[in-house]
Backbone as numpy.savetxt, mean C-alpha at the origin, in Angstrom:
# Nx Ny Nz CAx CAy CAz Cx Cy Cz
1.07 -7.29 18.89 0.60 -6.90 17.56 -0.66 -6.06 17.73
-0.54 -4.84 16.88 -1.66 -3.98 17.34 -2.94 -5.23 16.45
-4.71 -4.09 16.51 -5.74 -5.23 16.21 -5.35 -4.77 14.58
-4.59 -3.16 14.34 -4.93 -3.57 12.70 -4.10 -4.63 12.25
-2.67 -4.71 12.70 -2.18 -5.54 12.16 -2.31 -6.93 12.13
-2.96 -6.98 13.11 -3.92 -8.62 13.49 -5.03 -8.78 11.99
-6.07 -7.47 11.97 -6.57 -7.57 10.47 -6.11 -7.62 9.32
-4.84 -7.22 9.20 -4.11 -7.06 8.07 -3.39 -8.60 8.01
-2.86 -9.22 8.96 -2.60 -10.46 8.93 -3.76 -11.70 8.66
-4.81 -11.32 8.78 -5.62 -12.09 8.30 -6.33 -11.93 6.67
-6.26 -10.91 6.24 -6.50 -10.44 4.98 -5.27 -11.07 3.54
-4.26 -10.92 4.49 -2.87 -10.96 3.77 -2.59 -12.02 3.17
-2.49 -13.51 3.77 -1.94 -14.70 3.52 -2.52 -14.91 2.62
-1.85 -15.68 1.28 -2.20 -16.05 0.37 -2.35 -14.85 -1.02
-2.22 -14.00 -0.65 -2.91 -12.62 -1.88 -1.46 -12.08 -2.08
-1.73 -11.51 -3.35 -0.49 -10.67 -3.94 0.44 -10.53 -3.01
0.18 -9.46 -2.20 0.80 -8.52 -1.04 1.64 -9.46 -0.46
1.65 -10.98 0.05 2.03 -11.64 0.87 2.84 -12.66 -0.43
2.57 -12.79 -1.55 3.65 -13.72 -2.41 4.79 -12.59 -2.79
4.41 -11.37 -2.65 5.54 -10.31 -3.22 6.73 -10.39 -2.00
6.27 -10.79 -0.27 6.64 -10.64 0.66 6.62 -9.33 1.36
5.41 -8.53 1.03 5.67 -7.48 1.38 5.20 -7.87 3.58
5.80 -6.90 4.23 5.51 -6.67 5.37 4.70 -5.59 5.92
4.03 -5.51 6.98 3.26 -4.83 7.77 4.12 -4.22 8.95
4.15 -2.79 9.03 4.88 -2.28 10.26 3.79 -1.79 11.26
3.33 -1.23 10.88 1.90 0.00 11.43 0.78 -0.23 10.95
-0.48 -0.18 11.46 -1.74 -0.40 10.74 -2.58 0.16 11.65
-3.33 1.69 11.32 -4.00 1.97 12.41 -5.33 3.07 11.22
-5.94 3.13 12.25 -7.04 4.07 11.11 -6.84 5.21 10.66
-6.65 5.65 9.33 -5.56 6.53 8.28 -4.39 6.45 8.17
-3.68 5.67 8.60 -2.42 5.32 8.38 -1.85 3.35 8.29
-1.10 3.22 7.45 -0.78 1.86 7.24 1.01 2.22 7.02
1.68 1.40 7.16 3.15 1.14 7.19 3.61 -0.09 7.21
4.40 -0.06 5.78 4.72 -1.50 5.09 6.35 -1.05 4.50
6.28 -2.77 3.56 7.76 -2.82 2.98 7.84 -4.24 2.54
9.06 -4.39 1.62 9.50 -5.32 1.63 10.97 -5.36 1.10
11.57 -6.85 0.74 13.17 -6.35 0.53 12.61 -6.97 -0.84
13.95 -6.18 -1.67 14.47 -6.37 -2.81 14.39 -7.81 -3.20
14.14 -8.41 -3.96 14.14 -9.72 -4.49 14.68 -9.91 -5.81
15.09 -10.46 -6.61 15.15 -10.92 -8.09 13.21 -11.13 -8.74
12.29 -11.31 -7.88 10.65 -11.62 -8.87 10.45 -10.11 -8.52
11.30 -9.16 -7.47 10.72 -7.56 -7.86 11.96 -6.93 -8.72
12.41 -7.11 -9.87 12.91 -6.60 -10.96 12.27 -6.71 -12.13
12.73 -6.12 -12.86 12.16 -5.53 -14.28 13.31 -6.30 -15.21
13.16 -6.78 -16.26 14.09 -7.06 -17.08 15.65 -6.79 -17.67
15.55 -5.25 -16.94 16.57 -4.40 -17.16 17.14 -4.26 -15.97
17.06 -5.10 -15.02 17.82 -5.32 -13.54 17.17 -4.26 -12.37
16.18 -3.29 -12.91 15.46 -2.29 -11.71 14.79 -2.69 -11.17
14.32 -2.14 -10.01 12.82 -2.21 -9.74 11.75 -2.07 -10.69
11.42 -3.01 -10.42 9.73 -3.14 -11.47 8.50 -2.06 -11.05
8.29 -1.06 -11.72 7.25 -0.52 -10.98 6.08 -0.78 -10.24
5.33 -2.03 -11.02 4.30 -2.80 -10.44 4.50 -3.31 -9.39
6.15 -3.56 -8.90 5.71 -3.81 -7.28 5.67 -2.89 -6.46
6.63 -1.54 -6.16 6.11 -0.65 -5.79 4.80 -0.32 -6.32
4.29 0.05 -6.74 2.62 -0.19 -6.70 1.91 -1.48 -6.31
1.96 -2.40 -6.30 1.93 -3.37 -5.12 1.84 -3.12 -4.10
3.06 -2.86 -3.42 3.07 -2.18 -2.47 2.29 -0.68 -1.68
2.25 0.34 -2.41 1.63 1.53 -2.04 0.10 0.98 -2.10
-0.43 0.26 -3.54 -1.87 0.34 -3.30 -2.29 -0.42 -2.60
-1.63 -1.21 -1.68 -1.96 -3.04 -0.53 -1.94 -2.13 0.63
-1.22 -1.00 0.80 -0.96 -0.17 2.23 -2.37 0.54 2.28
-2.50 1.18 1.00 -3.56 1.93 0.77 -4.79 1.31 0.95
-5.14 0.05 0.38 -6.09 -0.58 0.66 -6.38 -1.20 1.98
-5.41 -1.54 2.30 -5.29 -2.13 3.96 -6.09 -1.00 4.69
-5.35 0.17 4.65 -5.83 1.30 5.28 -7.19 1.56 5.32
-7.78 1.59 4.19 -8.97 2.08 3.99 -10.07 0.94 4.80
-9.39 -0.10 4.07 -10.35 -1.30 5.27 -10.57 -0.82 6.49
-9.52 -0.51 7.17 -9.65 -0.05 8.93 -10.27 1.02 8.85
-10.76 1.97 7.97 -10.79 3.08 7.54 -12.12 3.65 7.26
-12.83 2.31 7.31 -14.48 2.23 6.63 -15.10 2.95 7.78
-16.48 3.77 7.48 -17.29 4.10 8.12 -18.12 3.45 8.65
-18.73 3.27 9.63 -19.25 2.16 10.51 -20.73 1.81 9.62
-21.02 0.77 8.99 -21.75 0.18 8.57 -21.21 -0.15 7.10
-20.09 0.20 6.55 -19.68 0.08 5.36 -19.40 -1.33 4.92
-19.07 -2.03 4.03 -18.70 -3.17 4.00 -17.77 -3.44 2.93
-17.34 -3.10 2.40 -15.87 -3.20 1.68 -15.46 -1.79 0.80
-14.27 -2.03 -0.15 -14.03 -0.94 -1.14 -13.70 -1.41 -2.44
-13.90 -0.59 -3.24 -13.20 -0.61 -4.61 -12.12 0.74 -5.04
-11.28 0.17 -5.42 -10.28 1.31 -6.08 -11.22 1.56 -7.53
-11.58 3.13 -7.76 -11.92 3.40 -8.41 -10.79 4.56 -9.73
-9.55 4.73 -8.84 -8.47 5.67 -9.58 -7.31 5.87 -8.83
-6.17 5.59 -9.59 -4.87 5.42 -8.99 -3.83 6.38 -10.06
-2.83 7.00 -9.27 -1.76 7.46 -9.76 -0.42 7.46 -9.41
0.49 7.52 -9.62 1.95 7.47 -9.61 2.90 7.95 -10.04
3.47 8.97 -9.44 5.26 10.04 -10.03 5.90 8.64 -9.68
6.64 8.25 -10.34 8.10 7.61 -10.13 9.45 8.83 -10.10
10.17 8.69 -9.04 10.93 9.47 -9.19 12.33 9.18 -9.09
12.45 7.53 -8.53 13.76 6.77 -8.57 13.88 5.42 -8.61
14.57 4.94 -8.36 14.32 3.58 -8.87 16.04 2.83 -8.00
15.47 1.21 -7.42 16.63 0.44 -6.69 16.78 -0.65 -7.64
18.23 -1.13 -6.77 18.09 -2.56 -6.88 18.07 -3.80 -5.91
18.03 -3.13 -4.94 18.16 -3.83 -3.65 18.21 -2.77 -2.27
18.00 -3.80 -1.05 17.62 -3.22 0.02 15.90 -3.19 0.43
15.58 -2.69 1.45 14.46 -2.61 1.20 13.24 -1.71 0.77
12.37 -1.84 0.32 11.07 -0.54 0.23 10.40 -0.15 0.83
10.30 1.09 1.50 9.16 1.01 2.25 8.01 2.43 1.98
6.89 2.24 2.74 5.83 3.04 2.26 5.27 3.43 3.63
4.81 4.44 3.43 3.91 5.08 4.11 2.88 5.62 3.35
1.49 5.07 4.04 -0.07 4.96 3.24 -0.84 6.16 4.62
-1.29 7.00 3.78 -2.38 8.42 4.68 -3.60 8.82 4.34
-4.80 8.56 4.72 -5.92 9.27 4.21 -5.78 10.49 4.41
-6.27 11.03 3.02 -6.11 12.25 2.80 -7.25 12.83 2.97
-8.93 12.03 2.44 -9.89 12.10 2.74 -10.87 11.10 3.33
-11.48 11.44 4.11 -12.44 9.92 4.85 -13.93 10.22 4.50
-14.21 10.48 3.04 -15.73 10.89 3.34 -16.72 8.98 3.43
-18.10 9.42 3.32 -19.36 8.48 3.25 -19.58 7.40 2.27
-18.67 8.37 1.39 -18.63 7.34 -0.26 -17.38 7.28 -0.86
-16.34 7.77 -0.69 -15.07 7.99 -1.14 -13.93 8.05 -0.21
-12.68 7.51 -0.39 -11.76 7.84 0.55 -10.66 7.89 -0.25
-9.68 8.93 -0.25 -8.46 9.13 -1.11 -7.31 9.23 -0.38
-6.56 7.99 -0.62 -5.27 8.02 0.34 -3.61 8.29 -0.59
-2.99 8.69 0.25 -1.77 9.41 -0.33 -0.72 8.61 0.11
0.57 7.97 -0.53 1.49 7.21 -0.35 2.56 7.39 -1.01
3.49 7.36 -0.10 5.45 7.68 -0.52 6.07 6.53 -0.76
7.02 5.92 -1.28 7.71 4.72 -1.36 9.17 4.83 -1.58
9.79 4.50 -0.34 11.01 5.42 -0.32 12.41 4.25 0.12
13.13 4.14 -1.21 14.62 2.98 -0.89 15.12 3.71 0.43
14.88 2.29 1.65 16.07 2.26 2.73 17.18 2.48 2.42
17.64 2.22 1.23 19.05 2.09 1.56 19.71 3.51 1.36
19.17 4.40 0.23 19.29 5.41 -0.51 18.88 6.87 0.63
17.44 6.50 0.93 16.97 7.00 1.78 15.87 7.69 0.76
16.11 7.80 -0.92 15.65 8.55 -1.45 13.81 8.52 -1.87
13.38 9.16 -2.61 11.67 8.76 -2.78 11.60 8.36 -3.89
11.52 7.07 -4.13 11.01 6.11 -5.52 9.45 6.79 -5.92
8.48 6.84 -5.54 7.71 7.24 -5.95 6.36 7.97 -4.95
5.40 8.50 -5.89 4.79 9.54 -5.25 2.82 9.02 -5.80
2.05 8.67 -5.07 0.77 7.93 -5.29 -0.04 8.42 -4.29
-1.46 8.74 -5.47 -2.68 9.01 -4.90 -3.48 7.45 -5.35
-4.52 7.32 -4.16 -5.76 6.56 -5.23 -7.14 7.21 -4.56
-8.02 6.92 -5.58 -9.52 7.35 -4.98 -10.26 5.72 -4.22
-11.06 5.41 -3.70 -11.48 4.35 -3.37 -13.09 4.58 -2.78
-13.72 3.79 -3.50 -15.29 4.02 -3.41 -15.96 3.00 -2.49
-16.47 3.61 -1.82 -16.71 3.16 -0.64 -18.14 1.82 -0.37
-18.12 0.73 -0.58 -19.14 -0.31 -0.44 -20.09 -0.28 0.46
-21.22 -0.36 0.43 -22.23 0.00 0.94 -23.33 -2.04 1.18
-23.66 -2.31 2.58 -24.71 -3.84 1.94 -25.54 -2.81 0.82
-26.15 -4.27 0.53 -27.57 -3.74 -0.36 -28.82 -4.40 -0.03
């Protein structure tokens, strides 16, 4: 197990990310790689994918990321702005994402994320977020 995913396994248990079942593939600095499978608690009423878990998903990759991601003396983040194209939608199989800093500055880091049905192959959706960078005090 690489060390991010060793950090990401310790962050994980117990929090959203880990009751949704999402998984960890990759975890390295600007990049994170996740997923999870299809469930019945990730549907929507109308038998789809629920969007909120793909976003679940993209912003837990995204955040993961940025953790490994911090500038050396930093000490945590806040999501300060998030967005999302939906562009398809499952009902099964699994999800997966790929999370990229797009920018690594001092005070800000904006990472970019795809979320794309295995089974389909196709792109469910398309996500930026901004994330402000924690500073001690």
């Amino acid at each position: 197990m690489s060390d991010g995913l060793a950090m990401i396994a310790a962050w994980h248990e117990g929090t959203l990310p880990w009751n949704l079942g999402m998984r960890w593939d990759r975890a390295e600095r600007g990049l994170v790689e996740g997923r999870f499978t299809i469930q019945s608690h990730h549907l929507a009423g109308n038998g789809f994918l629920h969007a909120a878990a793909i976003i679940a998903l993209v912003d837990s990759a995204s955040g993961y990321g940025c953790m490994l991601s911090l500038p050396e003396g930093a000490e945590s983040f806040t999501t300060i702005e998030l967005k999302s194209n939906f562009l398809g939608t499952a009902r099964e199989g699994d999800v997966s994402c790929v999370a990229t800093l797009a920018h690594g500055g001092r005070s800000t880091q904006v990472w970019d994320a795809v979320a794309r049905s295995e089974l389909s192959g196709k792109t469910l959706a398309l996500f930026r977020c901004t994330q402000m960078v924690l500073w001690p005090r």
